[in-house]
N, C-alpha and C positions, 0 to 999 in steps of 0.2 A: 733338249739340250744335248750337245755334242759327249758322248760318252769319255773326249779326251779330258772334259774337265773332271768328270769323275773320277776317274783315272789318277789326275795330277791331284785331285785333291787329297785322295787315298795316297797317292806317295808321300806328301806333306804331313799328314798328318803320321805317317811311317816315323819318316825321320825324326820329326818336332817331339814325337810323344812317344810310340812305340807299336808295333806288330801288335801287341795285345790290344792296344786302344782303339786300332783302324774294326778290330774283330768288336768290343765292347759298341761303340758308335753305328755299325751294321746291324748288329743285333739290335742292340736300342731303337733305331729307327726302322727297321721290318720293311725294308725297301719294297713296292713290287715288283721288282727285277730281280730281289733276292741276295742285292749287294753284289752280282755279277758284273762287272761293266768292261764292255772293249772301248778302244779309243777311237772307234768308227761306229760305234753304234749311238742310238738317239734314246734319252731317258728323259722322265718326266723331273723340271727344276724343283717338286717338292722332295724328292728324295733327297736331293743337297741340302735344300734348306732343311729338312729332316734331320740331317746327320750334323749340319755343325751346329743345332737345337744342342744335340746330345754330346757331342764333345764341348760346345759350352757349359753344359750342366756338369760335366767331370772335369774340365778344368778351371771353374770359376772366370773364364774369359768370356768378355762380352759377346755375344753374336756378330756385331758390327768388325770388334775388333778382329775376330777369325778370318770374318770374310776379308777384308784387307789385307790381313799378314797375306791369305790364299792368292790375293789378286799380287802382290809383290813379289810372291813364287812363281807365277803366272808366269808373269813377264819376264824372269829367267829362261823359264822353259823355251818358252817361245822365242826370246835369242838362241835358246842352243838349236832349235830343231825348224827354224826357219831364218836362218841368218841373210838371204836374200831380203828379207822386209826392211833390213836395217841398213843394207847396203847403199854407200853414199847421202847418208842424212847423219848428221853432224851434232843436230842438239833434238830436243824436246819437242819443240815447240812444230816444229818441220815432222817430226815422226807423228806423234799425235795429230797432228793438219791433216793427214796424210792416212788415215785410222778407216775413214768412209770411202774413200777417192780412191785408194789405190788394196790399200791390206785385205778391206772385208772381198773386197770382190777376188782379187788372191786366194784369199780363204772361201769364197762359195766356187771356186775352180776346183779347190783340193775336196773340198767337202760341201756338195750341192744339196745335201737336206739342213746343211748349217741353219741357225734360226741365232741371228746376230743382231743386236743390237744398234742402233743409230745414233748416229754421233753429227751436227751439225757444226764446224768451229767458225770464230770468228779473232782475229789477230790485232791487237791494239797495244802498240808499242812493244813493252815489256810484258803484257798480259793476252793470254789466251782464254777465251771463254768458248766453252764446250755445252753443248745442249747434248747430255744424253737422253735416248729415248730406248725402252724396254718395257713389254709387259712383265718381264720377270723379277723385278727393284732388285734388280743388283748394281745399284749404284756403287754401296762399299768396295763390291771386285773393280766397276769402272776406277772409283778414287783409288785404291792400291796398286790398279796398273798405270797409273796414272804418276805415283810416286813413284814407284819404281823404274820407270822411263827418265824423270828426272834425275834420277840417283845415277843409273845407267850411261847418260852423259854426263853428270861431274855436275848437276845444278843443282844449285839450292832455290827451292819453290815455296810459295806457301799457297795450298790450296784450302780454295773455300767453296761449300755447296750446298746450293741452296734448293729444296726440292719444291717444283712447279707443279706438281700434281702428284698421282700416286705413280706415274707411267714416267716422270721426267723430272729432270733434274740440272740444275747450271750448274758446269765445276769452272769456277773462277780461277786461274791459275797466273800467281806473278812471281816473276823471279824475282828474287832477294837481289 
């Protein structure tokens, strides 16, 4: 996994919680990278899942729940530091369509050892249904980026997701 997500997740949990906590959650989870991480290098996804183990055990938040808020951070970031992705797409449903087609391979231009996730969509009226595909179940991050894209254009959505195996998952998306 892309060491930018390590990176942004160690920021988030900076600001959310505190400089001691990002140190307390490192230590807890005994990374084997040693909790170093640049935002070009490549680490293995248990050391994430490791550390938001351990900042859910110190904050009484659920696991699922971390990874979400993480993935709604995400997607800030990701406007500020690639605003070309968003350029001339208007709502949700057109950004996310657009997630496998055009972004990821954007993103294996900038970063060619990326190991991304797949996304199959399908558009029916008011609803968009999304086929994630991952060995890593990070579905929670896909659903948090997922609202917060909505949020991002001014929609109110209500998403639903229903997991197809342990690699995949439909996220049902209708707008309100």
């Amino acid at each position: 996994m892309k060491g930018m997500v390590f990176t942004e997740f160690l920021d988030m949990v900076e600001e959310t919680f505190s400089i001691d906590m990002v140190d307390d959650i490192i230590d807890a989870a005994n990374p084997k990278s040693g909790g170093a991480y640049t935002s070009v290098g490549v680490y293995d996804h248990q050391e994430l899942v490791d550390m938001v183990i351990a900042l859910s055990e110190r904050t009484d938040i659920a696991p699922d729940d971390l990874v979400k808020a993480f993935g709604q951070h995400l997607f800030k970031v990701f406007f500020e530091k690639f605003p070309s992705f968003f350029k001339d797409i208007n709502d949700s449903f057109t950004f996310l369509s657009s997630v496998e087609d055009y972004i990821h391979p954007e993103v294996i231009k900038l970063y060619p050892d990326a190991q991304l996730p797949r996304f199959d969509c399908q558009r029916e009226g008011n609803t968009l249904n999304m086929i994630y595909h991952s060995s890593r179940h990070f579905s929670d991050l896909a659903e948090g980026l997922i609202i917060a894209c909505a949020r991002h254009y001014g929609e109110q959505v209500e998403v639903k997701r229903e997991m197809l195996d342990e690699n995949s998952a439909r996220f049902q998306i209708t707008r309100c």
